[in-house]
Structure formats: C-alpha cells, structure tokens
C-alpha positions in Angstrom: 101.1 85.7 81.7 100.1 82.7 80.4 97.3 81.2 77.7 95.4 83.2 75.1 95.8 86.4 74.2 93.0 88.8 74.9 91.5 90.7 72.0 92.5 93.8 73.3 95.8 92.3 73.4 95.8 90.9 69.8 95.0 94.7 68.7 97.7 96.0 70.6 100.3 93.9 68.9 99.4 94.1 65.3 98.9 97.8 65.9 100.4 99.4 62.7 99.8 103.5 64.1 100.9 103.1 67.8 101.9 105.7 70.5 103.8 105.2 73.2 104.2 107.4 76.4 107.1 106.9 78.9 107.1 108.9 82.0 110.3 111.0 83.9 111.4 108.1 86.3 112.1 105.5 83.3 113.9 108.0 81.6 116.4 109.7 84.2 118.5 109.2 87.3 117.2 109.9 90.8 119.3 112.9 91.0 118.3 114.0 87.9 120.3 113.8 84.3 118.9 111.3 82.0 119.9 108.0 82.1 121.2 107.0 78.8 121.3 102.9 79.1 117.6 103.2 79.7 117.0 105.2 77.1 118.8 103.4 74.8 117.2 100.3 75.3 113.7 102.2 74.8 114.7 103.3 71.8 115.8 100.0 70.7 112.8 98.5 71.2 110.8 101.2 69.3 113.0 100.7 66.5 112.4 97.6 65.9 108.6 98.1 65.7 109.1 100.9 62.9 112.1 98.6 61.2 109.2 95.9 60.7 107.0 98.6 59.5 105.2 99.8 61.8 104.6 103.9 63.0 105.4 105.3 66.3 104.7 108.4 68.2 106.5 108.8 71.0 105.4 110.7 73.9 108.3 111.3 76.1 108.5 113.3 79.5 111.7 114.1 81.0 112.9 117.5 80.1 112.4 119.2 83.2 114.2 116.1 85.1 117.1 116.2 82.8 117.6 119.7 83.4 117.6 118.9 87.5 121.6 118.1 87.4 122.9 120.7 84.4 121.3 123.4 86.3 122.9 122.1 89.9 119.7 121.9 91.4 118.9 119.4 94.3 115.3 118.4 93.2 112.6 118.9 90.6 111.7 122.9 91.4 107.7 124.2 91.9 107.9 127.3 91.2 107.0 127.8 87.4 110.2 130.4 86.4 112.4 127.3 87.5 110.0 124.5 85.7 110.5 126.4 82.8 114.3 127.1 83.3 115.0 123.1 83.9 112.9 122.5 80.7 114.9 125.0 78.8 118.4 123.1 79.4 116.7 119.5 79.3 114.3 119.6 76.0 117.8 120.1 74.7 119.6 117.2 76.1 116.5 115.1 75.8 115.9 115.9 72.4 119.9 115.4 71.1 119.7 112.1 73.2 117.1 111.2 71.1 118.3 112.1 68.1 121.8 110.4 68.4 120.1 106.8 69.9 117.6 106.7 67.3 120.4 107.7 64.7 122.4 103.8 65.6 119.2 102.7 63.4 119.5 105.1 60.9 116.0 106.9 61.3 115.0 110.2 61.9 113.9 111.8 64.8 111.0 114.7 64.6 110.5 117.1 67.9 107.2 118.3 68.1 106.2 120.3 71.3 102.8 121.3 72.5 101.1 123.1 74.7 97.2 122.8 75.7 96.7 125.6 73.5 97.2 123.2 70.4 94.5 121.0 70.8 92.2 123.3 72.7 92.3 125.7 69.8 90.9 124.2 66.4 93.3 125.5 64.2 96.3 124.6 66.3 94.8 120.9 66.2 94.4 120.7 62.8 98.2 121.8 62.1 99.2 119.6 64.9 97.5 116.5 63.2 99.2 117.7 59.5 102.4 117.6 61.1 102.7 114.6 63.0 100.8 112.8 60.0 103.4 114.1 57.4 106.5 113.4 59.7 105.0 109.7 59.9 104.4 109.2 56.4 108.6 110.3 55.5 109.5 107.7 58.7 110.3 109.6 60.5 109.9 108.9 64.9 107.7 111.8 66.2 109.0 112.6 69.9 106.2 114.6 71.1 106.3 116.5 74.4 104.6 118.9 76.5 106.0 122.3 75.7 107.3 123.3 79.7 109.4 126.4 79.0 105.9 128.6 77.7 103.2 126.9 79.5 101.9 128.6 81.9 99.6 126.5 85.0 96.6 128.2 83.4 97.0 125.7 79.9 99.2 123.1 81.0 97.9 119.4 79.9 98.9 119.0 83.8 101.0 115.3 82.8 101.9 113.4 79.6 99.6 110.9 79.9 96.7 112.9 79.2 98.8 114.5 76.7 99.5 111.2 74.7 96.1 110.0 74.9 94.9 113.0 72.7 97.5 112.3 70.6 96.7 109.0 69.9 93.3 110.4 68.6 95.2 113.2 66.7 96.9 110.7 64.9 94.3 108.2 64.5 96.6 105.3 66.6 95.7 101.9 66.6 96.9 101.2 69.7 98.2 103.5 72.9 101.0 102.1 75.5 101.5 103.9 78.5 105.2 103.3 80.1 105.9 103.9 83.5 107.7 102.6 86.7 105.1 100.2 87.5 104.2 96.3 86.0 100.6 97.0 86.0 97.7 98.7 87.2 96.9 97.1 91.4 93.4 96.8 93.6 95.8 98.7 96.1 99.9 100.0 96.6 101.7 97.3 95.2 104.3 98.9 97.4 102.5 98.0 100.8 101.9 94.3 99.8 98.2 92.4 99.7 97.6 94.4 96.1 96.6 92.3 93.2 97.6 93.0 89.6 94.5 94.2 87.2 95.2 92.1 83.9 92.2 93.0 81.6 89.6 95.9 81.8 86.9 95.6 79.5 84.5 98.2 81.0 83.7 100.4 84.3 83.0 97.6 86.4 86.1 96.5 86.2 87.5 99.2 87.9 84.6 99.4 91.1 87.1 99.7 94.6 90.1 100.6 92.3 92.0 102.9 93.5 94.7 104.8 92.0 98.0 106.6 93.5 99.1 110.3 92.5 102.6 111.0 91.3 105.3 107.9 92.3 108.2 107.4 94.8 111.1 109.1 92.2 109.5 112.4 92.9 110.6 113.0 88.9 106.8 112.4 87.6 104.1 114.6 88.0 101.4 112.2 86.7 101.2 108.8 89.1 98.6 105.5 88.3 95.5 108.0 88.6 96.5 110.1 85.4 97.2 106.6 83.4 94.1 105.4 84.5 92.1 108.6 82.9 94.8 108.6 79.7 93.5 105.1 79.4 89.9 106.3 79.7 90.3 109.0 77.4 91.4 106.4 74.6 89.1 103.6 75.3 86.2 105.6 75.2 87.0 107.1 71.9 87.8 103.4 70.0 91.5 103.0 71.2 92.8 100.4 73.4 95.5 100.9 75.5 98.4 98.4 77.2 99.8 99.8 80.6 102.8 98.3 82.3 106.3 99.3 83.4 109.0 100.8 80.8 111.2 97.8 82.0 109.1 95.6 80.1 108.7 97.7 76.8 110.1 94.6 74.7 107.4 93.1 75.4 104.4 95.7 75.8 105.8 96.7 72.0 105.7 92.8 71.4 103.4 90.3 72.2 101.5 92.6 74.2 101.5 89.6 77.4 102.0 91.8 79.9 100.7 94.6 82.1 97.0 96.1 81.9 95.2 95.7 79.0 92.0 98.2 78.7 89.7 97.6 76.0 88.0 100.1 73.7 84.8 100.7 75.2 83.6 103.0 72.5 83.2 103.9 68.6 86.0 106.5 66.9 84.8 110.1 67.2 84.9 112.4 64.8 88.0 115.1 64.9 85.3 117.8 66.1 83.5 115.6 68.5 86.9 114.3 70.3 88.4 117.6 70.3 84.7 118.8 72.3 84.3 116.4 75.0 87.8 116.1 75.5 90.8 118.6 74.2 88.0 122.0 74.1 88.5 124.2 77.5 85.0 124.8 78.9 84.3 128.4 79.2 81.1 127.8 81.9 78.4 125.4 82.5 74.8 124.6 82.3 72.8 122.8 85.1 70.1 120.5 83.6 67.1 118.9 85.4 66.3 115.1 84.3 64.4 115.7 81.6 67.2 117.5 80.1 69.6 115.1 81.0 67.6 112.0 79.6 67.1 114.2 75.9 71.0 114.7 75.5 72.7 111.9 76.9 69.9 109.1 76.0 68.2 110.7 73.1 71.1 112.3 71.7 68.8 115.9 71.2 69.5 119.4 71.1 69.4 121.0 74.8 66.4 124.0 74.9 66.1 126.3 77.6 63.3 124.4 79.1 65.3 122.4 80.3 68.0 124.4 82.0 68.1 125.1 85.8 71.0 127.5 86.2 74.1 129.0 84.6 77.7 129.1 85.7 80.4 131.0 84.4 81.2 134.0 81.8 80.9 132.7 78.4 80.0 133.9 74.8 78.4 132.0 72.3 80.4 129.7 70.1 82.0 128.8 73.9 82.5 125.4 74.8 80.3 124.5 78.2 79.6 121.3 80.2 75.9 120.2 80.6 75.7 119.4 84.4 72.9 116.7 85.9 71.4 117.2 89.3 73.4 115.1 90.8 76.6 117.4 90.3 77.9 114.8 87.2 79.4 116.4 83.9 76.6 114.6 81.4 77.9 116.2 77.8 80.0 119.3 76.7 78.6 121.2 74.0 79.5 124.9 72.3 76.3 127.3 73.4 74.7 129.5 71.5 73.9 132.1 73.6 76.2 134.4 76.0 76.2 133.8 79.8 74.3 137.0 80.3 71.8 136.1 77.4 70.5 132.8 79.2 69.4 133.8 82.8 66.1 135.2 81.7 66.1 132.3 79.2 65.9 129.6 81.5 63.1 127.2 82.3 60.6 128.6 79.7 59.3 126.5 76.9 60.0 127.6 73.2 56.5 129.2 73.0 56.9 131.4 76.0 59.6 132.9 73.7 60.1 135.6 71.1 61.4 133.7 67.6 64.5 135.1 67.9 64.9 133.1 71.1 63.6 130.1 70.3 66.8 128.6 68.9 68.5 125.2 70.8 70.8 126.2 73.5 73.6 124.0 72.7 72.1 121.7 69.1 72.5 118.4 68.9 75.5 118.2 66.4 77.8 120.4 68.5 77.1 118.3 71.7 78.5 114.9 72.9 77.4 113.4 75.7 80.3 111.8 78.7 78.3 108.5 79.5 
C-alpha cells in the first residue's frame, strides 16, 4: 500500500494493549501437526512488539489440528468425543510449542483457556479479566484459547475469532488483529479471480454487496472470512479497531499496520456490563416489539413497558437475558427481563394503568438494556 496512513491505521500501530488472533491453517501442516517455522516466525514477530514495550494477547487456534497427526488420524474429526480427543493431545503440543519459541526471547508464556461459559457467566468474566490483566502486567504473553476438550456444541464460542474479539474488550485492547490465510478482506473469492481487495471500512456501507466465505480451503479452520468479518464488528462497534490480513504478513500488520483490512471503530467503549449484554450474555428468550417500542429503546434509549410488547418467545425467568425483536424480524437490543416467560403473556399490550402496581414495573429498564443499531 502506498501514501498516508489511515487513522485507523495509525491506532493500530501505536496500539500499546493489542490482541492478536491467528487461525488453524497459519499455524499447522495440511496433514495436520503444527508447523513449527511458521510458528516461530509468529512468535518472533510478537516478541518484538512486547520487547519495545508493548502487551499482547494472543489468541491462537490450532489444538485440535495439531492433534490430527499424534492421534494418526486422516482429517480434522466431527464428531465431538474425537474434537475433544485431538484437543486433548494438541493444547499440549501447542501450548509447549509456545512456550519453548517464546522462551528464545526470554518471556513468559501464560495458557489461559475458555469456554463460552466464562464470559457468558458474570463471575467467570470478571476472573477471566483479573487474570489476563495480572499476567499482562508481570509480562507475561497470554495465549488464550478456546477450551475444546470440555465444550460441549451447546457453549462453544463456535470459532476463535469471535472468541478474541471479546477478548479484546475483556482486556480493554487498543487495537485487535485478526491473522489468517488470507491478504485481506475481497468484494468476491479472491480464489476465482475478478475480486477486489477491501482496504478501509469505516462504517456499514462499506460493506453493501460484500460477501463473505465460510471456513477456508485447508479444511483445518472452522471459522472462514464471514466469522472475521463479525469478530471485526463485534470490536468496532464497541470502540476497538481492528487490522485483518494474512499471518504471512504479521511483520507488518504488528508494524506499520500498511496492509490488509483496516475497520474503523464505529462506536464508543461500553461498559464491562453493557458489552458482556449485547454481546458475551446467552439470551434465554425474546420479546417481539411493535414500532413504538422499537423507536423508545433503540432511539430514545427508554425502558421497554408492556405496552409495547407484541409477543413472547422462549422459557425464561427474570434476571434472564432476552433480545428485543422489531417487526421486521431484526434483533433491535438485548436486555435482562424482569419478569418470567409465563408472567408476561397476560402482560402484554396493556398500558401501565390497566395494571395492578405490582405489575406496573418496566419490562426490561433502561440501564440493563443496550440497543444493536
């Protein structure tokens, strides 16, 4: 890339609290096994940004790929039991790997894994964000990963990119960098020819007719361009901007910031509470609004009363978290409810008046709601 750096750019390369996320296929062999020159020159290249004096978080995948080869298996398994097996062997390898590369730079590697359950649960986030904070403050490199051997499919993260992108609010990054197998985000398959590279993104219209590919060619990954894309949405919208390019190029991404994708932060930092609501909390149900609903809590920022409530989904109980839904089938807000699922039915539609006092409390109030647009 040539002439002046964007200001999402500029941020990216003085960030002094960065993570970075590097997928399966820039990490291992085809066959499975990690691929050790690779990963050396990634952790190269991180080291240097902590030897200057910056912090790094490193999100890595690749456990369940380096456990492909040790286990004698021919390709990455689908059935959970062997998921878990594979991570089992290759968190280990990954995680001495890491340890002995960073270890030619004399610092000190930190494995913290995590399941969905750490961040959808308050208390787990909270003890998450001590640790990772504490482990950056002694210098030491946090290698965080998605704990495959107890997940289950039911609390999975689902890929690491989402994974990392609440962890770059967790630890109150400055920057995220997403690593994978490709330069940049495309119009179209860069793979099929015609496809032009996206360089900046500074909003939703940048993305109109964008459209992004599921999990890549190595077969290694289970993320793809469409989960970077919503990583990188995730940060923006919460006040972190975020580079995205190929792991071949991490000298770079981690220097200058010149190449790949660059998304700007759309949006203000959220509180702890309010991230971990609209976008870490598991939604127990939802609430269908009309538009006069929708207009007081997204645009207004105001409690939601049952007036303005045309139908309930799910089995909830209050203190839940629940997504307020518009007519048009488009998640507005997410909010924790007051009221159980079986409490609201006869609730519904009727003004505050029409109700006994006991009743006449907000549905979901304004300070434990935050509205999606």
């Amino acid at each position: 890339m040539s002439g002046e750096a964007s200001t999402t750019r500029k941020a990216v390369a003085a960030a002094q609290r960065i993570v970075v996320k590097v997928g399966s296929s820039s990490l291992t062999t085809a066959s499975g096994g990690l691929d050790q020159d690779r990963l050396d020159a990634l952790v190269d290249t991180v080291s240097r940004r902590v030897v200057d004096g910056g912090q790094v978080v490193l999100v890595s995948s690749g456990a369940i790929a380096a456990g492909i080869a040790p286990l004698g298996l021919r390709r990455r398994p689908r059935d959970l039991a062997s998921q878990q097996a594979a991570a089992s062997v290759g968190q280990q390898a990954l995680a001495h790997a890491y340890a002995e590369s960073f270890s030619r730079h004399d610092l000190i590697v930190g494995q913290v894994l995590l399941t969905a359950d750490d961040v959808v649960r308050r208390g787990h986030y909270r003890n998450a964000q001590r640790t990772l904070d504490r482990l950056l403050g002694l210098g030491a490199v946090p290698v965080v990963n998605e704990n495959d051997t107890v997940a289950t499919h039911e609390i999975r993260f689902g890929d690491n990119d989402r994974l990392a992108a609440l962890v770059s609010h967790l630890v109150g990054a400055d920057a995220l960098v997403l690593l994978s197998d490709v330069d940049a985000l495309y119009d179209g398959d860069p793979r099929r020819g015609g496809a032009s590279a996206i360089r900046e993104v500074n909003g939703e219209e940048d993305m109109v007719g964008v459209r992004a590919g599921s999990a890549g060619a190595s077969g290694l990954g289970t993320g793809g361009m469409a989960s970077k894309v919503e990583a990188a949405r995730v940060a923006c919208t919460s006040g972190i901007p975020v580079l995205l390019t190929s792991a071949a190029l991490a000298d770079r991404a981690l220097g200058p910031a010149d190449v790949g994708t660059a998304f700007a932060a759309t949006g203000s930092r959220l509180s702890a509470r309010r991230f971990w609501l609209a976008h870490a909390a598991g939604a127990s149900g939802r609430l269908w609004l009309d538009d006069g609903a929708v207009t007081a809590v997204v645009r207004r920022r105001r409690s939601l009363l049952a007036a303005g409530i045309t139908a309930v989904e799910g089995a909830f109980d209050g203190g839940d978290v629940v997504e307020l839904v518009a007519p048009s089938g488009e998640v507005v807000a997410r909010g924790v409810v007051a009221y159980d699922a079986g409490e609201l039915p006869q609730l519904i539609g009727r003004s505050s008046h029409e109700l006994p006092p006991e009743q006449r409390r907000e549905v979901v109030h304004a300070d434990d709601l935050v509205p999606l647009r």
